[in-house]
N, C-alpha and C positions, 0 to 999 in steps of 0.2 A: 504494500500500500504506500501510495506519495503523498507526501504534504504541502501544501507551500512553494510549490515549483517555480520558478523564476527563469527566463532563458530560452533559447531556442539550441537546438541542435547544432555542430557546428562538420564544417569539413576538412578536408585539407589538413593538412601538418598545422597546429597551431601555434600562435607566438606562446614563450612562455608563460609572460601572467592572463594569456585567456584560455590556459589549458583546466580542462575538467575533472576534478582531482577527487577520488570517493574517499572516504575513512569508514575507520569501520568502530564500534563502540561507540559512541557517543556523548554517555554518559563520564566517562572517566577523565581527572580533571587535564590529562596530559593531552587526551582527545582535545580539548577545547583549547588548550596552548597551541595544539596544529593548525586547529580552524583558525583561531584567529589570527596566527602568523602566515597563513597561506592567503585567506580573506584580507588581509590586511596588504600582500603583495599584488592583488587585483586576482587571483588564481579563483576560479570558480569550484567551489567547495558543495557536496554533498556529503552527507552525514547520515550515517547507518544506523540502527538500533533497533533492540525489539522492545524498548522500553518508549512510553509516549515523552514522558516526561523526562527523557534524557539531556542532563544542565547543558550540552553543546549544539541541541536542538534551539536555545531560545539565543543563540548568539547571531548579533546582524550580520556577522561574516558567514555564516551558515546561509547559501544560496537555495540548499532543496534538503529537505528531511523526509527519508524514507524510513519507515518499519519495516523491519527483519527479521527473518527466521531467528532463535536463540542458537549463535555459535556453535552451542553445547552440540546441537543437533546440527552434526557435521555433514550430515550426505542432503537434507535437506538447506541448511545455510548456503553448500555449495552449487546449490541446484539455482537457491534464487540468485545469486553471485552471476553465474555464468546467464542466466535470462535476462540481467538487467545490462550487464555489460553487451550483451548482442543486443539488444532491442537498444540502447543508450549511447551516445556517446561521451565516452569516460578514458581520460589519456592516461591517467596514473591511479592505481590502486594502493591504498595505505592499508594493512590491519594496525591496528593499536593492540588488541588484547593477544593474553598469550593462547588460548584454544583457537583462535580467529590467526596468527600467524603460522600457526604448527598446521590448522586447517587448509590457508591459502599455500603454503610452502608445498605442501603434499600434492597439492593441487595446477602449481605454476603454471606447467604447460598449455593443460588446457584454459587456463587466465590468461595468459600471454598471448594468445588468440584474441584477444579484444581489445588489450590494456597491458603498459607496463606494470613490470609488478616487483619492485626494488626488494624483495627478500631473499633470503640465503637460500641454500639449495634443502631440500627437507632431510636426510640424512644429519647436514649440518645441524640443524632448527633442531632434530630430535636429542640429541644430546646434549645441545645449550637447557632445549626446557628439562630436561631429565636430571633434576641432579645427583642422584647417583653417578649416571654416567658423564655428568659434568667433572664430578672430584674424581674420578679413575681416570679421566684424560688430563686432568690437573696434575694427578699425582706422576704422570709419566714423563709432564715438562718440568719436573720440579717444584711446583708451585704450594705452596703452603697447604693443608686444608684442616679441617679439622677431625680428628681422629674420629674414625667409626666403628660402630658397633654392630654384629650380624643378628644378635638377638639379648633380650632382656640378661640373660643370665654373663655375657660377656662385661659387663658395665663394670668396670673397676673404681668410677670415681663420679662421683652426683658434683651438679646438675649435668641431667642430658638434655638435650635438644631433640624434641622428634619433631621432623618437617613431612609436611607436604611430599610427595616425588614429584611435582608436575605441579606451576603456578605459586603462588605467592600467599601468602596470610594464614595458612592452616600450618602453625607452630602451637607445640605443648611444651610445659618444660617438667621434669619430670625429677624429684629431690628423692624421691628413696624405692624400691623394688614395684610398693603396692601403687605407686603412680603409671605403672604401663599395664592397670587392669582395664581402662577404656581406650586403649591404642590399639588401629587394627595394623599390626606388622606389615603386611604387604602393600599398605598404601603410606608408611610413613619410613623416612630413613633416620637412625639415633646416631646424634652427633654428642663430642662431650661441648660443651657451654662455652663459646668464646666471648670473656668480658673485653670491654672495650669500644670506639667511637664505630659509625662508619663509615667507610670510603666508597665513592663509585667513579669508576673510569665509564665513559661515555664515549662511543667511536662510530663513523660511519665508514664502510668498506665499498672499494666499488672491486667485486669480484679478486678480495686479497690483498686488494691495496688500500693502505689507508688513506683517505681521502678530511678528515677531522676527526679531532679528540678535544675531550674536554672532562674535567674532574674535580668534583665537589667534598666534601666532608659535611655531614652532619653537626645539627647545632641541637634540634630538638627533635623529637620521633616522635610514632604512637604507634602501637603501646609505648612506653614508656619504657619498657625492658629490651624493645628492640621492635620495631617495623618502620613503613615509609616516612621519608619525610615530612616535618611540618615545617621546619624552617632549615633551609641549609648554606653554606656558604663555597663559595669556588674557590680552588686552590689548583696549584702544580704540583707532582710531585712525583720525580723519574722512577722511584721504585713501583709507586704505581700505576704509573703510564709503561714501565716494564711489562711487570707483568698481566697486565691488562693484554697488550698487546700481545706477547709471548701464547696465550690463552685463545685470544679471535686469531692471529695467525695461524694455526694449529687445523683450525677449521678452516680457512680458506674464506673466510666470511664475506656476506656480500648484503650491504644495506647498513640498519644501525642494529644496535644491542648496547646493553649496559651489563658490567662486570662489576659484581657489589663485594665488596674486601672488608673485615675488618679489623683493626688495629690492637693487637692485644697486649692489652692495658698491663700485663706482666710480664711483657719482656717486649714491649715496642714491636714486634714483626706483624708485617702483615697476612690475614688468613682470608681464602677464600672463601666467598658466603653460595650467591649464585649465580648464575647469568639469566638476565633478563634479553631475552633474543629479540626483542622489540623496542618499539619507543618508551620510556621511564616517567615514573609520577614526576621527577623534579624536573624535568625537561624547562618549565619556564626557567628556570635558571638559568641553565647553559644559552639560552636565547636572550636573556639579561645582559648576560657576560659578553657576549658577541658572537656567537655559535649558533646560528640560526639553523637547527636538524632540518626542521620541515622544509627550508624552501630549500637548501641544499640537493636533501635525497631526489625530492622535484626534479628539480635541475637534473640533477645526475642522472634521472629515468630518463627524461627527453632527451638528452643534449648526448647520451651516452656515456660522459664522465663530468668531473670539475677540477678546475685549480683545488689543492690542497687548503686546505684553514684549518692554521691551529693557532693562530693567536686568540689570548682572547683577556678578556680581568678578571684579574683574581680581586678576594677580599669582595665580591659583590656576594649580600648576600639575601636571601628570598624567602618568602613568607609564604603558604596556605592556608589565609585564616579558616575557613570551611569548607568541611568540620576538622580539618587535622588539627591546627595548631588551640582550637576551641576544645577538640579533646584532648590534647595534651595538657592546655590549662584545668579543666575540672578534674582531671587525672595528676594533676602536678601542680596547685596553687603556687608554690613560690616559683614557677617561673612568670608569675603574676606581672611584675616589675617588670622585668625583659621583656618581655611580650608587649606592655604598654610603650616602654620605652623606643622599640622598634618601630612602633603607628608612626611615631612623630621625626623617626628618624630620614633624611630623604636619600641617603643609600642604601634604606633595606627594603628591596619592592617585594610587592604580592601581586596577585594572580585577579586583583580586585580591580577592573576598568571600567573608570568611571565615564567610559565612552562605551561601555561593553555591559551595560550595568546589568541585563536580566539574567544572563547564566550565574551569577552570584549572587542574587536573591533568589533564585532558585536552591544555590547553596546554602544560605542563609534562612530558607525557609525549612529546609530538608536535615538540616544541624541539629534543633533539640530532640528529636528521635530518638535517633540512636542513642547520644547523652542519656535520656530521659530509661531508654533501656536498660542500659549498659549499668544504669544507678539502679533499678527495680530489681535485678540479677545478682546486682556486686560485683559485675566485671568491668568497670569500668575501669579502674587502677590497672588491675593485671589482668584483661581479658584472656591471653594466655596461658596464668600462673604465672609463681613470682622462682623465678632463679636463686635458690638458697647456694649462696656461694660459701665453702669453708675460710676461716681465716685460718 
């Protein structure tokens, strides 16, 4: 189903900023950083989702909002993909999520029949989103990881970390034996507990070469124990622009990904956490700093390659008030002060455009929810549980 259409069809090779550019998620805030730095480059922007109310849906750089199959449901998402791509004219395909990359990756050829489509080859994509087999090709370039565990009875030292295999957010932390009675083993892997800040290297490849990088540290997160950014700041830093690279070269990578590290706080080296084989929540950042992902990869799908870009600033650093950094504060009052103090400061932006103003009162409307949840439950502090570290 379409919404909102704007435009007419077009022919011929198009200039770049009147080329037709689909995304896919909508909803998710880094989606809306793409829109509106493509929107904002004159590029004509459609915007996917199976949600109505998706916040990148109400942004005026958003040129047509279509409702979509759920990603999840892969053979059907990819059905309407390739119908709309033949019946439409659309020069560049973005996925945003990671089921919507690992789905379009698998799928390229027959997408490439309609529409560039800047991601890696799926072989590659399968191993970045797999982190299992992300740390077994880490561990073969040397790269740091964190110790693993094959099952409950190996664990020699509390806290563990059981993640996810596949995707982001589904972390438990686990302080003594009777904590892995609601883990299902085959869908989570036990790491031991790496304290410390964290790092992400950000890169785009054009088929193995690097083409830009860019790399931030964290200031504050949510949870609060450890997930995405609410506010972060940019930085250099060759060890992790090393092995960042060392990591996507390995693959052969082609498009973007983010490589998330972190810093442990007992003895300074860096560990690998995972690779995000797609575009990343802090993405306005790097776009901040002068790293403009979106129009780049653009460029690169049309034009076939680009000049290199790695300059960029450091020390700039960026804000999500909604709902990250709004859950970070009810989950963490004293960073009450910082948080204010950053409103008023005018080198720390956010994601708040007051030329852009409804995708953020959509955020702003959509904030005490989960708060309001998250307090009902008790999870709002440690939605994950709390990492009981020995001294």
């Amino acid at each position: 189903m379409m919404e909102d259409t704007h435009g007419g069809a077009t022919t011929g090779r198009p200039a770049l900023t009147q080329a037709r550019v689909l995304v896919t998620n909508a909803e998710y805030k880094h989606t809306l950083a793409v829109v509106r730095s493509l929107g904002k480059a004159g590029y004509h922007v459609i915007a996917t989702d199976s949600k109505r109310k998706a916040q990148s849906f109400f942004s005026r750089y958003c040129r047509e909002r279509v409702i979509c199959p759920d990603p999840k449901n892969e053979e059907e998402f990819i059905r309407f993909l390739l119908r709309f791509l033949r019946e439409r004219d659309v020069d560049v395909l973005l996925p945003m999520g990671n089921s919507t990359t690992v789905a379009i990756s698998k799928h390229r050829d027959e997408l490439e029949e309609f529409a560039r489509v800047p991601v890696a080859r799926y072989d590659a994509v399968r191993i970045a989103s797999d982190k299992g087999e992300t740390m077994r090709l880490a561990t073969t370039l040397g790269i740091r990881v964190p110790k693993e565990y094959a099952s409950a009875e190996e664990v020699d030292r509390y806290p563990v970390v059981a993640k996810g295999t596949h995707g982001s957010g589904r972390v438990k932390y686990v302080n003594s034996p009777d904590g892995f009675r609601q883990i299902g083993f085959d869908q989570y892997i036990l790491q031991e507990y790496i304290p410390g800040r964290g790092y992400g290297f950000y890169a785009l490849y054009n088929h193995g070469e690097l083409r830009a990088y860019f790399m931030h540290e964290r200031v504050r997160e949510y949870p609060i124990t450890g997930g995405p950014s609410s506010c972060a700041r940019s930085i250099c830093d060759d060890e992790l622009k090393s092995e960042g690279t060392k990591l996507m070269g390995a693959l052969d990578w082609h498009g973007v990904a983010m490589v998330e590290f972190k810093r442990d706080s007992r003895d300074g080296r860096l560990t690998l956490m995972e690779v995000n084989p797609r575009f990343w929540g802090s993405l306005d950042l790097s776009i901040a700093a002068g790293i403009d992902f979106p129009r780049l990869i653009v460029e690169m799908a049309l034009e076939g390659d680009i000049a290199p870009v790695f300059d960029y600033s450091t020390r700039v650093k960026f804000r999500w008030p909604f709902p990250d950094d709004m859950l970070h504060l009810f989950s963490n009052p004293g960073s009450c002060m910082e948080i204010v103090a950053e409103i008023f400061d005018r080198n720390a932006g956010s994601n708040v455009w007051w030329s852009d103003p409804l995708p953020n009162l959509v955020q702003a409307y959509m904030t005490p929810l989960p708060i309001l949840s998250k307090l009902v439950h008790g999870t709002l502090r440690y939605p994950h549980g709390l990492p009981v570290v020995p001294r």
